[in-house]
N, C-alpha and C positions, 0 to 999 in steps of 0.2 A: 568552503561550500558546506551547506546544512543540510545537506543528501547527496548520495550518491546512486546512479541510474545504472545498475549491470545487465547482461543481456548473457544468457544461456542460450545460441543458435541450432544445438544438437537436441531441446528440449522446448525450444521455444517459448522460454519464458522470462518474463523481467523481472527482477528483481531490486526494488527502490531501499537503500539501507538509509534509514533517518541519522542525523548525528543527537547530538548529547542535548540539546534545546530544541523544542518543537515549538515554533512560532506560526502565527499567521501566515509572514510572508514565505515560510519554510512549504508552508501547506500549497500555498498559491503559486509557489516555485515548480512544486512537484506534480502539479496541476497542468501546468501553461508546459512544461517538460515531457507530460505523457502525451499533450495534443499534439506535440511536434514530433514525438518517436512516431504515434500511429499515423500520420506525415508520409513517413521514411520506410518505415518498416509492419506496416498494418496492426490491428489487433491481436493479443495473444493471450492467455493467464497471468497475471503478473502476483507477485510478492511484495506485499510495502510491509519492511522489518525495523519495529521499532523498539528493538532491544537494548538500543543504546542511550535512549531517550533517559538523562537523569531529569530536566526541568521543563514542565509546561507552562509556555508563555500564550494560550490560547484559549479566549472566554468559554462560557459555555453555547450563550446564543451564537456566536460564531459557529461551532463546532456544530450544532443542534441544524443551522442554516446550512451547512455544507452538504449534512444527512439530506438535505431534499433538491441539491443538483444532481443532474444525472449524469452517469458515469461518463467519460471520456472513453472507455474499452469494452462498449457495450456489450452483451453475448458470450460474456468470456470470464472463465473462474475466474476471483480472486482471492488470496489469503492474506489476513492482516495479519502481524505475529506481535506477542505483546506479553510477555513474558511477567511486567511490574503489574501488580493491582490494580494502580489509580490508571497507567494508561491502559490496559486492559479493560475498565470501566467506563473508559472513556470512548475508546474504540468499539464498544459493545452500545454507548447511545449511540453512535454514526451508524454503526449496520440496523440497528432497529430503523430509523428514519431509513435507511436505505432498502429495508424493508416494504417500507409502505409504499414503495414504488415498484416493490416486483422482483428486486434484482439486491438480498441481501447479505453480505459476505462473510465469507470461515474467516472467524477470528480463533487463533489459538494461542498455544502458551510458546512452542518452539518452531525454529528454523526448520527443523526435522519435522515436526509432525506437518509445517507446509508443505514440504518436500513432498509426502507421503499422500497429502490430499492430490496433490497434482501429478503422482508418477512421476519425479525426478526422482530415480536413483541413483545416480553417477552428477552431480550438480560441476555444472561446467560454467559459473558466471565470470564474463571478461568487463573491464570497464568500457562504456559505449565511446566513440572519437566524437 
């Protein structure tokens, strides 16, 4: 698996950890994965931490196209973490496009400092069944 989906229940937030390759179908997985938690479990703050990310396998028009669907978890914080340069750069074109619709997200350098934006101080994430 090219992500993994955990869930903090005492904080109410999810937290998507990418693996080492960030592809299309990696993105589209994490996608079609968040419609079916909000499903199950409703909207909440979520985390997509992409510190593990060593290789981007995804164009730019794709990326640049994703900035202008609208979020899956509407109304609700999100933080992207992104610790390297280039995917940091890169996550910083998707919130601008996500910008221009109103609704655009803290990207930052650490796990911590998402932590901090969202009031997790005690991080309690389990993998979801």
């Amino acid at each position: 698996m090219t992500f993994k989906f955990l869930f903090d229940r005492g904080n109410n937030v999810l937290l998507v950890n990418y693996g080492r390759t960030l592809t299309r179908e990696t993105v589209d997985g994490v996608f079609a994965a968040a419609r079916s938690f909000v499903e199950t479990h409703g909207a909440c703050p979520a985390i997509a931490d992409f510190s593990d990310v060593e290789q981007i396998d995804v164009d730019l028009a794709y990326w640049r196209s994703l900035g202008e669907v609208p979020r899956v978890m509407k109304g609700t914080k999100r933080v992207l973490v992104a610790p390297q340069d280039t995917v940091f750069g890169m996550i910083r074109m998707y919130g601008l496009h996500q910008a221009v619709q109103g609704d655009e997200p803290a990207v930052v350098r650490s796990l911590q400092a998402a932590y901090d934006l969202l009031g997790v101080r005690v991080p309690d994430f389990r993998p979801l069944a």
